[in-house]
N, CA and C atoms as an extended XYZ file, in Angstrom:
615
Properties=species:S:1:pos:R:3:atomname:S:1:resname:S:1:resid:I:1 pbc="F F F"
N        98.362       88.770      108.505 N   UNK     1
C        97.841       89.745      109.462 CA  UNK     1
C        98.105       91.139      108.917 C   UNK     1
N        96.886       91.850      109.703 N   UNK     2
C        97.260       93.012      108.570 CA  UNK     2
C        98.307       94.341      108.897 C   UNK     2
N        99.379       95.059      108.391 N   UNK     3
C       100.005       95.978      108.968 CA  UNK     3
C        99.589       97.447      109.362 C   UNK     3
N       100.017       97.897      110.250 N   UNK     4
C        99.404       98.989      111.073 CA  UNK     4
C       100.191      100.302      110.263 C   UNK     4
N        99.290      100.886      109.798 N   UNK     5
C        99.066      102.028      108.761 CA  UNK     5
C       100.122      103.385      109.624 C   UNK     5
N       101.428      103.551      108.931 N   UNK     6
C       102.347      104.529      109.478 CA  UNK     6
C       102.107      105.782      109.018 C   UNK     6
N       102.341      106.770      109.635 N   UNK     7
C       101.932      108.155      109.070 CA  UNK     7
C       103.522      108.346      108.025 C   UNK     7
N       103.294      109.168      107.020 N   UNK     8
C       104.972      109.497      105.943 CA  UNK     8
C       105.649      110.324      107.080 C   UNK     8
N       106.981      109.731      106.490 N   UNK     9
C       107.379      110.753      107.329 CA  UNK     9
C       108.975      110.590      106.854 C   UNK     9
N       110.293      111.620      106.124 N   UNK    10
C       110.514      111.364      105.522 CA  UNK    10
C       112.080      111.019      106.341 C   UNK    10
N       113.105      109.983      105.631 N   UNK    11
C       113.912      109.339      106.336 CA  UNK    11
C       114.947      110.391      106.088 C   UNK    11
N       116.059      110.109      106.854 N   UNK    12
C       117.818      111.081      107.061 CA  UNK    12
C       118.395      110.189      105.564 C   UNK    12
N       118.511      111.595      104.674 N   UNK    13
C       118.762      111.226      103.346 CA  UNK    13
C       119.915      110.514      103.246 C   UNK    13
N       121.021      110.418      104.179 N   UNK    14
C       122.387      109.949      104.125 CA  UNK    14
C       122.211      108.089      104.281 C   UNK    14
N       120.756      107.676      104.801 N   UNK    15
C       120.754      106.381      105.376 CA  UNK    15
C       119.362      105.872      104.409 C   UNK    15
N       119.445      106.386      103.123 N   UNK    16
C       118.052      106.193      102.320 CA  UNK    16
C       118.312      105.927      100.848 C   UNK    16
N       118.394      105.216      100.148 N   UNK    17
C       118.312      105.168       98.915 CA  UNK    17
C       116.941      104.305       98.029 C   UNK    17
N       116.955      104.681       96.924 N   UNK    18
C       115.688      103.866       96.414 CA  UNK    18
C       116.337      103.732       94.946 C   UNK    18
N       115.914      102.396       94.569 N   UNK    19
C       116.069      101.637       93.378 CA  UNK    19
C       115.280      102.592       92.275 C   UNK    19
N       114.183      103.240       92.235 N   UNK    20
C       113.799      103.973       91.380 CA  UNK    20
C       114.214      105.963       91.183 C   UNK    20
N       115.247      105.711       91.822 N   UNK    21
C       115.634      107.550       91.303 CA  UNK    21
C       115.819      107.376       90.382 C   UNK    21
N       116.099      108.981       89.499 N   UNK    22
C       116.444      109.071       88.649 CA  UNK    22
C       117.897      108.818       88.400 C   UNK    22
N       118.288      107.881       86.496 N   UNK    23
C       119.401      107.519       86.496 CA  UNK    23
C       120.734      108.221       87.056 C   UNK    23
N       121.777      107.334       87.642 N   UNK    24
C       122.966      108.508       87.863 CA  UNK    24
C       122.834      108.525       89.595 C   UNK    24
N       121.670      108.275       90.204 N   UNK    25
C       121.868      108.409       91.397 CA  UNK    25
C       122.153      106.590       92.459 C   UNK    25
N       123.485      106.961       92.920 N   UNK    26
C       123.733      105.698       93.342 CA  UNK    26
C       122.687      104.928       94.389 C   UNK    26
N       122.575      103.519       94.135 N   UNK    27
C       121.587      102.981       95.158 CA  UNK    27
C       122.768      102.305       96.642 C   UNK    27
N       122.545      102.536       97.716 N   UNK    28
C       123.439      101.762       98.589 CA  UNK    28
C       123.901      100.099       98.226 C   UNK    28
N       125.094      100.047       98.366 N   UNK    29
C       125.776       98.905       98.207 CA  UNK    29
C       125.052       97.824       98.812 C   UNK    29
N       124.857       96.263       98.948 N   UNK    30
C       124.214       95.605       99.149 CA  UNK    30
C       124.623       95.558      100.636 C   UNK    30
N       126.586       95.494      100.424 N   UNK    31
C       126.788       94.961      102.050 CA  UNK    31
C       126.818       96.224      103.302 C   UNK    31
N       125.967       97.058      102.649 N   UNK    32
C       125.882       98.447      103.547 CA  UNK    32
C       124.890       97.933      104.468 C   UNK    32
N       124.097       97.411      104.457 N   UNK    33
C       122.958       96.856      104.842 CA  UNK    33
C       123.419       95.601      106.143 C   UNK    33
N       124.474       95.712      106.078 N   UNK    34
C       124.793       94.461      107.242 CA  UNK    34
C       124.308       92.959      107.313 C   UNK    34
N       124.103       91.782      107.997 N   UNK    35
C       123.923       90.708      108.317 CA  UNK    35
C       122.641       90.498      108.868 C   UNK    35
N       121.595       91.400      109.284 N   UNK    36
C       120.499       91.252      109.309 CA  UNK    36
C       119.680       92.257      108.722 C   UNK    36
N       118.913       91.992      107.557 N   UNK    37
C       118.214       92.639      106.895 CA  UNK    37
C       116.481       92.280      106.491 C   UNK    37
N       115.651       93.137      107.185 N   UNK    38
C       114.464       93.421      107.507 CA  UNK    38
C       113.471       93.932      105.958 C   UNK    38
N       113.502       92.794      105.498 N   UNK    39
C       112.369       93.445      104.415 CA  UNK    39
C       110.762       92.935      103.977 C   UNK    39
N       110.241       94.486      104.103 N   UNK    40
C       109.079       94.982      104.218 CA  UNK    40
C       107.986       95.404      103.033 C   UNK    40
N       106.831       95.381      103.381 N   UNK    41
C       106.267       96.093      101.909 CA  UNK    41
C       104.752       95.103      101.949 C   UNK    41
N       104.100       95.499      101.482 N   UNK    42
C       102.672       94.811      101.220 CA  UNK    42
C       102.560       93.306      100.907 C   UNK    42
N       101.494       92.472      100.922 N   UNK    43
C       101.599       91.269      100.024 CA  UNK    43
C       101.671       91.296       99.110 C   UNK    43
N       102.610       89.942       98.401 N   UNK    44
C       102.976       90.028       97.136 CA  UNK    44
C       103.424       91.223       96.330 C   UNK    44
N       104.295       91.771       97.049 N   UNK    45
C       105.394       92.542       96.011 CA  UNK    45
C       106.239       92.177       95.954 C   UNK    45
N       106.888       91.020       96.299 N   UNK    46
C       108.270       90.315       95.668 CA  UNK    46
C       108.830       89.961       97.077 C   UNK    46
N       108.505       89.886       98.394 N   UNK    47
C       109.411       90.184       99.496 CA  UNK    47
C       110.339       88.698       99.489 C   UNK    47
N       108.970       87.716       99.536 N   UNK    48
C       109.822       86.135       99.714 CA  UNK    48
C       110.854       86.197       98.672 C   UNK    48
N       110.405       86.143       97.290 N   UNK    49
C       111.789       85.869       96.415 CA  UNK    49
C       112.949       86.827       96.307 C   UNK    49
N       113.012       88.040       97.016 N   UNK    50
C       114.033       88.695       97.100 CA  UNK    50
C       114.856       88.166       98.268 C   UNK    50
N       114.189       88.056       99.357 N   UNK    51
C       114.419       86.708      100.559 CA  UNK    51
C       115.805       85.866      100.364 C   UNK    51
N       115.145       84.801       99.655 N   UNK    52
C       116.045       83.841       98.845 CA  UNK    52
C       117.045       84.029       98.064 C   UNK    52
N       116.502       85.074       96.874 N   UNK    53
C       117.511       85.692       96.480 CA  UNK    53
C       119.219       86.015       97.000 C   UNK    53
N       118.623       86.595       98.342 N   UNK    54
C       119.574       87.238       99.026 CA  UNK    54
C       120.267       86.480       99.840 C   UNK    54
N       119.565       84.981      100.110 N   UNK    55
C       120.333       84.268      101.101 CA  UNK    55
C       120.762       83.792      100.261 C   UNK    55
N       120.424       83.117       99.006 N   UNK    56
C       121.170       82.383       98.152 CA  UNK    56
C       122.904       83.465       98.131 C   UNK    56
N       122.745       84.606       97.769 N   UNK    57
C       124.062       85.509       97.512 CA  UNK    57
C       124.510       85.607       98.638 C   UNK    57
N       124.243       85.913       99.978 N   UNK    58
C       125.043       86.115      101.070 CA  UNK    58
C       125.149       84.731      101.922 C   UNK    58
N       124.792       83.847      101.449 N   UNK    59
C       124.918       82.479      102.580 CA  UNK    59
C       124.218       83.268      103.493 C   UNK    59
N       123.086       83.693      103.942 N   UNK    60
C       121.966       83.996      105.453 CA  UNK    60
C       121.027       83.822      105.197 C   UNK    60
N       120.672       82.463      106.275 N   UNK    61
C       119.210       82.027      106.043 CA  UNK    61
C       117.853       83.049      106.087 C   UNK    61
N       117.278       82.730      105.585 N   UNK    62
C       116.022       83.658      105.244 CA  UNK    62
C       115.044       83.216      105.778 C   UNK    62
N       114.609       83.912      106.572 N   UNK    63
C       113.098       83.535      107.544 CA  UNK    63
C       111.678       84.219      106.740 C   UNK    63
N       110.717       83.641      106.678 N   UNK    64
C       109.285       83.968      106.162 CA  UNK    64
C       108.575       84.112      107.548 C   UNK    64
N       107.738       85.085      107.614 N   UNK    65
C       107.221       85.127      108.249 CA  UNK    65
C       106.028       84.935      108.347 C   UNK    65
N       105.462       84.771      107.131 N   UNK    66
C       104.166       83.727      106.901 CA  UNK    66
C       104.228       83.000      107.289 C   UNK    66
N       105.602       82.012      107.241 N   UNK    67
C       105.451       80.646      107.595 CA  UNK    67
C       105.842       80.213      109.126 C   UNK    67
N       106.001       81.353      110.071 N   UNK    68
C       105.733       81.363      111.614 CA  UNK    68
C       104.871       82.257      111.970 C   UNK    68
N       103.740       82.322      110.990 N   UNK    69
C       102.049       82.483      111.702 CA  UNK    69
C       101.407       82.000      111.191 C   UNK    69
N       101.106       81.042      110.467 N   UNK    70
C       100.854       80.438      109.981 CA  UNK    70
C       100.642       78.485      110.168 C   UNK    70
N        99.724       77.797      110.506 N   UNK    71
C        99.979       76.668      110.655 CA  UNK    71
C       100.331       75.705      109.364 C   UNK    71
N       101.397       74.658      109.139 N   UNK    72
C       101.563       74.247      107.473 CA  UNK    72
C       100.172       72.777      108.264 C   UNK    72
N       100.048       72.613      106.426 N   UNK    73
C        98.987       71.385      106.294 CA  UNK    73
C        97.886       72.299      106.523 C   UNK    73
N        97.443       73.751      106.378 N   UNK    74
C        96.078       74.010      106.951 CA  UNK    74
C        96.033       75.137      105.639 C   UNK    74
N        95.084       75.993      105.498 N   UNK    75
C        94.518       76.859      104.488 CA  UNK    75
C        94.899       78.398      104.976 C   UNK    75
N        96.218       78.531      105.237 N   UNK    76
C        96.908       79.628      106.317 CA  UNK    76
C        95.820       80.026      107.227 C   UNK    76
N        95.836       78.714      107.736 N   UNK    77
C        95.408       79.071      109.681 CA  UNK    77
C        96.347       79.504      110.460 C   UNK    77
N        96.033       80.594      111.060 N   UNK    78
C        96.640       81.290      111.995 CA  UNK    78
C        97.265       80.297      113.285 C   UNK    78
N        98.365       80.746      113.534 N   UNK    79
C        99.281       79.910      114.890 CA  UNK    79
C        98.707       80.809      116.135 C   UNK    79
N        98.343       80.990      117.139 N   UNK    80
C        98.157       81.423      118.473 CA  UNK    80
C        98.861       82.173      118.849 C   UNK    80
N        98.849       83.798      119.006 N   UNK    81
C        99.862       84.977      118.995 CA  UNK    81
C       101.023       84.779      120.323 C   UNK    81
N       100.605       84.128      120.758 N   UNK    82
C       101.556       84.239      121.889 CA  UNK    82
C       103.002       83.348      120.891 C   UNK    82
N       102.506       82.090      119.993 N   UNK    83
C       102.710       81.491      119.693 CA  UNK    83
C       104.194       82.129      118.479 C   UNK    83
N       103.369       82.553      117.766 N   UNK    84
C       103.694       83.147      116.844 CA  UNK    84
C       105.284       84.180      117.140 C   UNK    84
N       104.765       84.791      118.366 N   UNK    85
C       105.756       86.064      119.030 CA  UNK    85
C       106.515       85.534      119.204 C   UNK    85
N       106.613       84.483      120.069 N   UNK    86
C       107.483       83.272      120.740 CA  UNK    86
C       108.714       83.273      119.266 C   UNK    86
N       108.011       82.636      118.410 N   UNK    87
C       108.807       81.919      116.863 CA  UNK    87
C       109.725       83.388      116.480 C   UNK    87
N       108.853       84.624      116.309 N   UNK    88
C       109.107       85.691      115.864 CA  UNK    88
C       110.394       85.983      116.595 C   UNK    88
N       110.413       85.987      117.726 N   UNK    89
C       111.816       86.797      118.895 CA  UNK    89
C       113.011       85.636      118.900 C   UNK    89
N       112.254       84.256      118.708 N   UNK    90
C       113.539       83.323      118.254 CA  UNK    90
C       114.527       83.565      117.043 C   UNK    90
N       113.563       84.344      116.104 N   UNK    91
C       114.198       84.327      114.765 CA  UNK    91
C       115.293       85.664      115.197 C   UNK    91
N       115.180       86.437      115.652 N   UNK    92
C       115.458       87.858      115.441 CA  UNK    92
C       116.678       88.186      116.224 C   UNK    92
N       116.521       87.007      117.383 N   UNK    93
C       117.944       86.850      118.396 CA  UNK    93
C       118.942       86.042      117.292 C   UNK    93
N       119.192       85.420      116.504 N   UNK    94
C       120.120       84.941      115.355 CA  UNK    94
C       121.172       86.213      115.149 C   UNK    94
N       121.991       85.636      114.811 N   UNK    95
C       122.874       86.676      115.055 CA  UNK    95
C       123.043       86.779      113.024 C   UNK    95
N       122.639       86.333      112.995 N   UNK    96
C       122.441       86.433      110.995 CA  UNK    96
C       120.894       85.848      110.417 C   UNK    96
N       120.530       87.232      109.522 N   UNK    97
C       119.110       86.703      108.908 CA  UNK    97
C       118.698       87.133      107.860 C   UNK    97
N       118.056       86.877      107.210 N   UNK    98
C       117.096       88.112      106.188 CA  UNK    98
C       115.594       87.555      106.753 C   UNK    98
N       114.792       88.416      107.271 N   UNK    99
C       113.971       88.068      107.686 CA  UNK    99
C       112.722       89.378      106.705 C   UNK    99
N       111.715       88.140      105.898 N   UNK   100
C       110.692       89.027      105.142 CA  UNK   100
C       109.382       89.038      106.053 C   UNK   100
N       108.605       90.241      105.549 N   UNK   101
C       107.355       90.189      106.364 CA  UNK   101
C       107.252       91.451      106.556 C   UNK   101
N       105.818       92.038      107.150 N   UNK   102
C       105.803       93.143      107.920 CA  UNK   102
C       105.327       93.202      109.042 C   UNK   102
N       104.009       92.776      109.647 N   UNK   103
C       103.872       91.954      110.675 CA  UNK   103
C       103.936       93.271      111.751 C   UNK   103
N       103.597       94.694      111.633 N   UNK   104
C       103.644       95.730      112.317 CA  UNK   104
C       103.709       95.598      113.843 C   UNK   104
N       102.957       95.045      114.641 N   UNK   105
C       103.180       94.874      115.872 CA  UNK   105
C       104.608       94.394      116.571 C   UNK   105
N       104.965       93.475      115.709 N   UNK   106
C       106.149       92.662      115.679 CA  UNK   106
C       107.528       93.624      115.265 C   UNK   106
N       107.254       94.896      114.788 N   UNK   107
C       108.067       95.075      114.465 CA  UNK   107
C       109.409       96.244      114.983 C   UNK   107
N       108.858       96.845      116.069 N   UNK   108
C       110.024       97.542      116.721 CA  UNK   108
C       110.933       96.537      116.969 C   UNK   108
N       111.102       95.539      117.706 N   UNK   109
C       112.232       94.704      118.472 CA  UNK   109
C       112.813       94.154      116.793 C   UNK   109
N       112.005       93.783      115.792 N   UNK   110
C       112.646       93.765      114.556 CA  UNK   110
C       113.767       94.340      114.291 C   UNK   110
N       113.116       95.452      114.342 N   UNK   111
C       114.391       96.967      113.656 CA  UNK   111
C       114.782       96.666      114.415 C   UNK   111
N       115.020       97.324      115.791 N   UNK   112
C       115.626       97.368      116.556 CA  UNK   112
C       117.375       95.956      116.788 C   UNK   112
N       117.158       94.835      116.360 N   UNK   113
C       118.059       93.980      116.041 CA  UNK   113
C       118.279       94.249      114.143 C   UNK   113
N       117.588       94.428      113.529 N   UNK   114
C       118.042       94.635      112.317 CA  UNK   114
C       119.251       95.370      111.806 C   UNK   114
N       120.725       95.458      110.652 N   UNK   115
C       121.131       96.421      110.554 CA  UNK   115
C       120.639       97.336      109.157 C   UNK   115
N       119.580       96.543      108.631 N   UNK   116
C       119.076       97.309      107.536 CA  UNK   116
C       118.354       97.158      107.118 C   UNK   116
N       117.479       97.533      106.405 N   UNK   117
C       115.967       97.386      105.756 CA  UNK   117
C       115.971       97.542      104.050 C   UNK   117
N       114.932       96.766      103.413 N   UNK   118
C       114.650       96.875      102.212 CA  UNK   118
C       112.942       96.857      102.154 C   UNK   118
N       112.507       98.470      101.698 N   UNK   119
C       111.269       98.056      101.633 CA  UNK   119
C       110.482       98.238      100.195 C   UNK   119
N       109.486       96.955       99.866 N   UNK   120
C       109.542       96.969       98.543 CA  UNK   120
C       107.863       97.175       98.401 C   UNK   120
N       107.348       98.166       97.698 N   UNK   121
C       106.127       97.910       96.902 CA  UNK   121
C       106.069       97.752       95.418 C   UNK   121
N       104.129       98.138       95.308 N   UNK   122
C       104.391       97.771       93.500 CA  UNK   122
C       102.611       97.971       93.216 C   UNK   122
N       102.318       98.174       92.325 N   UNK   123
C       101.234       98.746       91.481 CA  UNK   123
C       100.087       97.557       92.491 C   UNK   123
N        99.026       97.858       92.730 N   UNK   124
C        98.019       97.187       93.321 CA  UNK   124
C        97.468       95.859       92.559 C   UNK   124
N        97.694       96.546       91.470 N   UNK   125
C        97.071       95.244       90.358 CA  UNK   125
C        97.699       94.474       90.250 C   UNK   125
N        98.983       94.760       89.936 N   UNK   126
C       100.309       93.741       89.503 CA  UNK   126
C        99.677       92.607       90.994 C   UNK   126
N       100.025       93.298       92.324 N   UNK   127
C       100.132       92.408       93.412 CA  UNK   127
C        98.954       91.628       93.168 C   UNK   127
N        97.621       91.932       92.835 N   UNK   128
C        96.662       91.319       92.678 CA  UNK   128
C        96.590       90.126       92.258 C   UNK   128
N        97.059       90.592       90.909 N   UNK   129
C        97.343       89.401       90.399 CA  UNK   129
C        98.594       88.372       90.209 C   UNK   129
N        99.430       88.482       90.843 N   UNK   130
C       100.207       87.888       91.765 CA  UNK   130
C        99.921       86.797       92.704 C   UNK   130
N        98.934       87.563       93.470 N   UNK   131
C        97.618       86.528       94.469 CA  UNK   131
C        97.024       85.614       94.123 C   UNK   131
N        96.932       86.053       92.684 N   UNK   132
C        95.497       84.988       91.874 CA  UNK   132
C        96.469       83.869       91.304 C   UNK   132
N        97.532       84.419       90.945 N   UNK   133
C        98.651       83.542       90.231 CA  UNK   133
C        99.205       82.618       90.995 C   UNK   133
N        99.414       83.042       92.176 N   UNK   134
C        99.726       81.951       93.313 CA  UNK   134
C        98.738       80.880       93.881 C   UNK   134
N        98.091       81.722       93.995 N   UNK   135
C        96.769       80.705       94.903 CA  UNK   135
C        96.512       79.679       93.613 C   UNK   135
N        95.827       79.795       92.577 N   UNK   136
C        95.755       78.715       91.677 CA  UNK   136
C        96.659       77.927       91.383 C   UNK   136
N        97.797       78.529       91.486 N   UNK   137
C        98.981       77.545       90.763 CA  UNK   137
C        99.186       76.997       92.234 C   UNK   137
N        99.407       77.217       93.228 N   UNK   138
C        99.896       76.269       94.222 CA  UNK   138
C       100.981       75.564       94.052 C   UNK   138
N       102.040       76.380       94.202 N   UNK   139
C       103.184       75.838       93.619 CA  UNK   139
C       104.084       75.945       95.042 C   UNK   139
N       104.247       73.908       95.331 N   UNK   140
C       104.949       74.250       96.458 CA  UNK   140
C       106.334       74.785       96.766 C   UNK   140
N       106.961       74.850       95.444 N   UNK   141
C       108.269       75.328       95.350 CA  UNK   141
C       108.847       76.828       94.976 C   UNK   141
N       107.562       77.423       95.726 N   UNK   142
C       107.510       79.074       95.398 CA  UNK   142
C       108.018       79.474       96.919 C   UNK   142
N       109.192       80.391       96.354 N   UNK   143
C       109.390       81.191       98.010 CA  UNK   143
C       108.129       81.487       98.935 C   UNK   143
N       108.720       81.070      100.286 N   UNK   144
C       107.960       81.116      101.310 CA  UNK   144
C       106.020       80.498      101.101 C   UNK   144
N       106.275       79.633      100.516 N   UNK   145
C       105.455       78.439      100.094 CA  UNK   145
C       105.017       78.108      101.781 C   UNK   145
N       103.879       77.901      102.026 N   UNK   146
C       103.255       76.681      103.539 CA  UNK   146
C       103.378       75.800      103.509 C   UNK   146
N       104.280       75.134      104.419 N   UNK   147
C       104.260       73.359      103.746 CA  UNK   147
C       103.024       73.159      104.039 C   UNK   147
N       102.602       72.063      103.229 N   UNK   148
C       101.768       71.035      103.197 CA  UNK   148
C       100.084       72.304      102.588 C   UNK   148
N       100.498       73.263      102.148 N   UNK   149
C        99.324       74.786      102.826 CA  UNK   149
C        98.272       74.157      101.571 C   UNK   149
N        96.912       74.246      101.836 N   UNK   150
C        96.047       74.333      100.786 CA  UNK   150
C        95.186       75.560      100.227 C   UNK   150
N        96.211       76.104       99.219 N   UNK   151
C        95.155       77.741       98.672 CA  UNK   151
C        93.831       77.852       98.532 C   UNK   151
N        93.302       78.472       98.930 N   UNK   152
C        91.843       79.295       98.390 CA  UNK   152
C        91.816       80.674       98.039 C   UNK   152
N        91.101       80.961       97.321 N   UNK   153
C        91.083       82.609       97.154 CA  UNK   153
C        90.227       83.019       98.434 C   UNK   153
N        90.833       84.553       99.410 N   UNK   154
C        90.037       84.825       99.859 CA  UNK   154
C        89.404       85.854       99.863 C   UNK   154
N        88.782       86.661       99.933 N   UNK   155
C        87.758       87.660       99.465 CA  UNK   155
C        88.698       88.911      100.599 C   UNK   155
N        88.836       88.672      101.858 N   UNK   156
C        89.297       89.196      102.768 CA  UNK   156
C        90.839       89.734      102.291 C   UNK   156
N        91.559       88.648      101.676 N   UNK   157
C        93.016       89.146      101.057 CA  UNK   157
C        92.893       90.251       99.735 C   UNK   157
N        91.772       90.017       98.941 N   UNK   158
C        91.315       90.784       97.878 CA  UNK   158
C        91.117       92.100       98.293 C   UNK   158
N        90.643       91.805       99.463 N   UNK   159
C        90.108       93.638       99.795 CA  UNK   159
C        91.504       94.412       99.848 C   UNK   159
N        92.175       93.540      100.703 N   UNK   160
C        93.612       94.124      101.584 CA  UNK   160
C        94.309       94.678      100.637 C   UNK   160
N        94.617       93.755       99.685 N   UNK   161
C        95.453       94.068       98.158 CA  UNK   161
C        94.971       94.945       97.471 C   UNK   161
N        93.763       95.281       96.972 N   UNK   162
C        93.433       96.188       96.022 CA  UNK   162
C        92.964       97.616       96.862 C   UNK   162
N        92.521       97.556       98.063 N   UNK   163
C        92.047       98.937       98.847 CA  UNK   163
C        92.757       99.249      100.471 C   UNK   163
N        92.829       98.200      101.200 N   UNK   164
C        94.205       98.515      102.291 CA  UNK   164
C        95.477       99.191      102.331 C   UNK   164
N        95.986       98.271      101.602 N   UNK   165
C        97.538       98.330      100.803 CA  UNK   165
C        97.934       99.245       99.612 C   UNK   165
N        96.898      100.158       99.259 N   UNK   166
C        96.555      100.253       97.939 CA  UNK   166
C        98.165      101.751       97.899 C   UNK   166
N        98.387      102.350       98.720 N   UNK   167
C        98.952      103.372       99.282 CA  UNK   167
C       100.070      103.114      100.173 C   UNK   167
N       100.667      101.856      100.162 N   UNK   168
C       101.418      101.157      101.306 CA  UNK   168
C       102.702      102.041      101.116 C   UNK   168
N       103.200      102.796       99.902 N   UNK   169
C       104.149      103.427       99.736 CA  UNK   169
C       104.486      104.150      100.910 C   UNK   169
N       103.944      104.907      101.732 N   UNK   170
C       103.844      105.434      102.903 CA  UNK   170
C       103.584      105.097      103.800 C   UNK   170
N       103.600      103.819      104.357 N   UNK   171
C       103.154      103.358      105.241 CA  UNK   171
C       103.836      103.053      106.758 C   UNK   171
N       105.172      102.975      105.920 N   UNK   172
C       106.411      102.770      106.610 CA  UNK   172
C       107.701      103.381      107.804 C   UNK   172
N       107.125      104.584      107.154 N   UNK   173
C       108.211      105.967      107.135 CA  UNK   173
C       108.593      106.278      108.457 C   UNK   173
N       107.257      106.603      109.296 N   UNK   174
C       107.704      107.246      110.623 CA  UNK   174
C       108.741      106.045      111.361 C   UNK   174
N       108.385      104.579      111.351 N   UNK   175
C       108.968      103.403      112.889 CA  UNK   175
C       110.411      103.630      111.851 C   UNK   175
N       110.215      103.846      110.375 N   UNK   176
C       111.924      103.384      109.834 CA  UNK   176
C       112.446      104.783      110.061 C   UNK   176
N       112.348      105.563      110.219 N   UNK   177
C       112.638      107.356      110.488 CA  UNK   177
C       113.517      107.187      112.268 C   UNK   177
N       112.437      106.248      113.137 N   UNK   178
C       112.734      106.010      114.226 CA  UNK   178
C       113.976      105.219      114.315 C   UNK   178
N       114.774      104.280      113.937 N   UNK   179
C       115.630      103.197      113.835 CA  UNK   179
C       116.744      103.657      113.184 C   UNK   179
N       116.602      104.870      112.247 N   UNK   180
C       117.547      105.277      111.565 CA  UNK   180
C       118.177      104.314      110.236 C   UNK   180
N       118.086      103.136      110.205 N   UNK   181
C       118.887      102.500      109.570 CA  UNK   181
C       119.462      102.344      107.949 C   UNK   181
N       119.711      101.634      107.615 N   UNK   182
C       120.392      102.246      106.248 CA  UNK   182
C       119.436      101.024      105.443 C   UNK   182
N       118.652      102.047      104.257 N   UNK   183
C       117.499      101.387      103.748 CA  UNK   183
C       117.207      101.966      102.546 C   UNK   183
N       116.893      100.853      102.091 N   UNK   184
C       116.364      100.897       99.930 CA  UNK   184
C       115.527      100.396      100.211 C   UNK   184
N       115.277      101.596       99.087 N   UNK   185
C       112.978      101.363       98.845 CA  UNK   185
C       113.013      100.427       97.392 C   UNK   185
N       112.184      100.204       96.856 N   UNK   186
C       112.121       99.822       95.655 CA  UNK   186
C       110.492      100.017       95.191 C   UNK   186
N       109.681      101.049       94.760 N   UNK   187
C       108.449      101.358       94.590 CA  UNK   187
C       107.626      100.679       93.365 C   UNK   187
N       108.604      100.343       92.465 N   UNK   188
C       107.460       99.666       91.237 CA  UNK   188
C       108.553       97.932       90.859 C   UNK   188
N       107.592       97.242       90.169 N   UNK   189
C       108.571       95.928       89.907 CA  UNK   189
C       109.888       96.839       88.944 C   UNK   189
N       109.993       97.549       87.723 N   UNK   190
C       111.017       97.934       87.342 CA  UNK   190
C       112.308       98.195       88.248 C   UNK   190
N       111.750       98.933       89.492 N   UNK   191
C       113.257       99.172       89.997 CA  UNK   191
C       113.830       98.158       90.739 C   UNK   191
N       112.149       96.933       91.199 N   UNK   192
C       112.975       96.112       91.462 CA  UNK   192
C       113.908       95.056       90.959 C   UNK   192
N       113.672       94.965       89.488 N   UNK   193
C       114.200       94.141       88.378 CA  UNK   193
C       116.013       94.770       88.235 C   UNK   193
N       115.790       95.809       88.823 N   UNK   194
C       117.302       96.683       88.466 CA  UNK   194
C       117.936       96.466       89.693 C   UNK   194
N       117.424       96.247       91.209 N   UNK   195
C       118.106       95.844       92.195 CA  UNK   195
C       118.587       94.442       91.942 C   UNK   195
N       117.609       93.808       91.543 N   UNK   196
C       118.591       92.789       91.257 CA  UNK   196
C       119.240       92.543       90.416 C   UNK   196
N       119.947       93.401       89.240 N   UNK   197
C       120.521       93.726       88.361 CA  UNK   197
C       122.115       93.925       89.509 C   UNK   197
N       121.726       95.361       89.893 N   UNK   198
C       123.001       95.854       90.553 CA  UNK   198
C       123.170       95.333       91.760 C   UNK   198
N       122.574       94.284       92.415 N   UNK   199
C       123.347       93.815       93.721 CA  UNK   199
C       123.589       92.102       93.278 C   UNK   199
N       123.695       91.826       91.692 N   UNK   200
C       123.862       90.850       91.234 CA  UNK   200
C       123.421       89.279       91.538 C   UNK   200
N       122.212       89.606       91.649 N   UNK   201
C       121.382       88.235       92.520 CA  UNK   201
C       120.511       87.695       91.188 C   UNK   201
N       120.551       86.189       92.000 N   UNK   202
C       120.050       85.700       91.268 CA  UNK   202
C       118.465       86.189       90.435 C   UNK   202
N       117.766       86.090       89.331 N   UNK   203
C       116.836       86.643       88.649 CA  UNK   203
C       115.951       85.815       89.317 C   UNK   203
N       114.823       86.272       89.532 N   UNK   204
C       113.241       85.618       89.667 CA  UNK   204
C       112.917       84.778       88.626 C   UNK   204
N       112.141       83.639       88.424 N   UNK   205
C       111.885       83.076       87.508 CA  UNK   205
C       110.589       83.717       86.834 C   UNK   205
């Protein structure tokens, strides 16, 4: 589903760091971020496998949120919003999570239980083809995988990725400005290759 386009707007520098400053400038500690952590960012910029990543290192299960809107065994058919919300507010009352996704509507009561955010983009193309890389390979053992899900390319996700999203860098700013919380950006795959460098998680394959 698609996320609702935030005006920039720029965060309280004391509760903001990003994986791509220039060298020398510290990125927030991992466990600054607390026991529930909210991460955000376009399709396919890395959100699921940082996900895992992170539950693998902190023992906290990691929720997809594809995969509670989503029906498994179907060609990501949509679950029934009431449906969906229902799954969504179950996850979020947990008193421990990493929960990926952006899911804009969904997402004040998010923050709002969250104690921190990670939001990640990345070059339009890269994600692109990311999309193409997934959907063909169908690999059920890829973070936040659909069970049973059968890929197609869709023309509709193509648009989203290369001209929607294309600017998602900003997309974010004002609801995370609102929440205050303590949050790393990560804008291109490099800086994200270095977060997981310095918060010592496991590597992506």
């Amino acid at each position: 589903m698609s996320p609702r386009a935030l005006a920039p707007a720029p965060l309280p520098a004391a509760n903001k760091s990003a994986a791509n400053l220039p060298r020398g400038v510290p990125i927030l500690p991992l466990d600054s971020l607390g026991e529930r952590i909210a991460i955000i960012g376009p399709s396919n910029a890395g959100k699921s496998t940082l996900a895992v990543a992170l539950s693998k290192k902190l023992r906290i299960p990691a929720v997809h949120l594809d995969q509670l809107h989503h029906l498994p065994g179907t060609d990501w058919q949509s679950r029934p919003e009431a449906e969906f919300a229902a799954l969504h507010d179950a996850a979020i009352h947990e008193e421990r999570w990493i929960i990926e996704g952006s899911y804009s509507r969904l997402m004040p009561q998010r923050l709002a239980r969250a104690t921190g955010v990670i939001v990640i983009t990345s070059n339009h193309w890269l994600r692109f083809f990311r999309y193409l890389k997934r959907t063909l390979a169908d690999q059920s053992d890829r973070a936040g995988h659909l069970e049973g899900a059968k890929d197609s390319i869709k023309w509709e996700m193509v648009y989203w990725i290369l001209f929607k999203t294309r600017n998602s860098g900003v997309r974010y700013a004002t609801v995370l400005q609102e929440f205050g919380l303590p949050t790393v950006e990560c804008h291109t795959a490099t800086a994200l290759n270095s977060l997981y460098r310095d918060w010592a998680l496991p590597m992506p394959r």
